[in-house]
N, C-alpha and C positions, 0 to 999 in steps of 0.2 A: 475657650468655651465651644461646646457643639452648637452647630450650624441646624438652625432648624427648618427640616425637609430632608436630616441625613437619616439614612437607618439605622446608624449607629447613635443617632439621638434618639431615636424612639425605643431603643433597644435598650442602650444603660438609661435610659428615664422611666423609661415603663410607661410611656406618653400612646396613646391612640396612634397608629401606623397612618392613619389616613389626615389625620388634621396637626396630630401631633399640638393639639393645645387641652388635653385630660386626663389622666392615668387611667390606665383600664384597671385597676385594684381598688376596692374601695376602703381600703386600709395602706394608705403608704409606709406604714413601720414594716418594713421586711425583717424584722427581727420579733413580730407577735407572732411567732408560728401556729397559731390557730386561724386564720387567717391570711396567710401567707399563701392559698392561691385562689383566695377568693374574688372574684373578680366582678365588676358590675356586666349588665347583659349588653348596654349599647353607651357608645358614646354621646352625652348628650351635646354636645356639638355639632357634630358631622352625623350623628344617628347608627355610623357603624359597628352591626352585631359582633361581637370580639369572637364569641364560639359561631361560627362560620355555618357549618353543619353537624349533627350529630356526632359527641365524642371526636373532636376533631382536634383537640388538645392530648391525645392518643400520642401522636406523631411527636412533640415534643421531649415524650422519654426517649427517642431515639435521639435527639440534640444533646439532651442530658447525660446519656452515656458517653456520647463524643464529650463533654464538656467532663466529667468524672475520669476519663481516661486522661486527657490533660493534665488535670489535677495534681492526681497520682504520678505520673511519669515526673513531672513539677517535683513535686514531692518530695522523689526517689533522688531525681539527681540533686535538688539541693542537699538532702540529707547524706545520702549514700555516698557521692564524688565531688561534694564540697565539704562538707564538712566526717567525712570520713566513719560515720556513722555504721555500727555493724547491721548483718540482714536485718534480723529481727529488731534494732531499734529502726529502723528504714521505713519496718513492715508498720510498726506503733505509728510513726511521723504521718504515712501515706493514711491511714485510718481516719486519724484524729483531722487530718485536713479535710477529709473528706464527709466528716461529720460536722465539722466547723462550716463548712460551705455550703451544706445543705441550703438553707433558706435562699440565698442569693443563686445557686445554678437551680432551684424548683424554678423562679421564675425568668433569671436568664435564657432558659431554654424554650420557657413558652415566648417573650418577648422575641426569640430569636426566631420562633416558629414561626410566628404570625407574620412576622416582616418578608420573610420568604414571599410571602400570598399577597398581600398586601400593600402598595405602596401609595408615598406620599401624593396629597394631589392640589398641586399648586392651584390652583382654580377655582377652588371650592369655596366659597363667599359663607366669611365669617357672621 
């Protein structure tokens, strides 16, 4: 079980970075993709504003690109040099994962963003 105060806890939970005891989504189905980066404005715990400053969730489609490039590379080598798979079905495989994984890297990469800025803070009186 994740240790809670890691960033990797508040990262795959989608937990508040600073108290780590509320999800900053107010739809936890990551698979209602209408919804899927909706987020509340503040944690009602700790009070922390999740969007920081203006369009500051900007900066996450650069984590998401890192994390779609994974993907794909993921992808290729299982398809392509393990299972021996030609270009063009490599190319279908790499696609289709990267469409399947939509929902979970939209907010992976904002959770990943935020933790960047962000850290836990043992201290804070629940």
């Amino acid at each position: 079980m994740l240790k809670k105060g890691s960033k990797l806890n508040s990262i795959l939970t989608g937990s508040c970075p600073k108290c780590q005891n509320e999800s900053m989504y107010s739809d936890k189905n990551i698979l209602n993709l209408s919804n899927v980066l909706k987020m509340n404005e503040h944690c009602s715990h700790c009070g922390l504003k999740y969007q920081i400053e203006p369009s500051f969730f900007y900066g996450a489609m650069y984590v998401s690109y890192g994390l779609n490039v994974a993907i794909g590379i993921a992808a290729f080598i299982v398809s392509y040099l393990m299972f021996g798979a030609t270009l063009k079905e490599a190319f279908i495989v790499i696609i289709a994962s990267l469409i399947l994984s939509f929902p979970f890297v939209l907010r992976l990469s904002r959770n990943i963003y935020i933790n960047m800025f962000v850290s836990y803070d043992e201290n804070f009186k629940q």
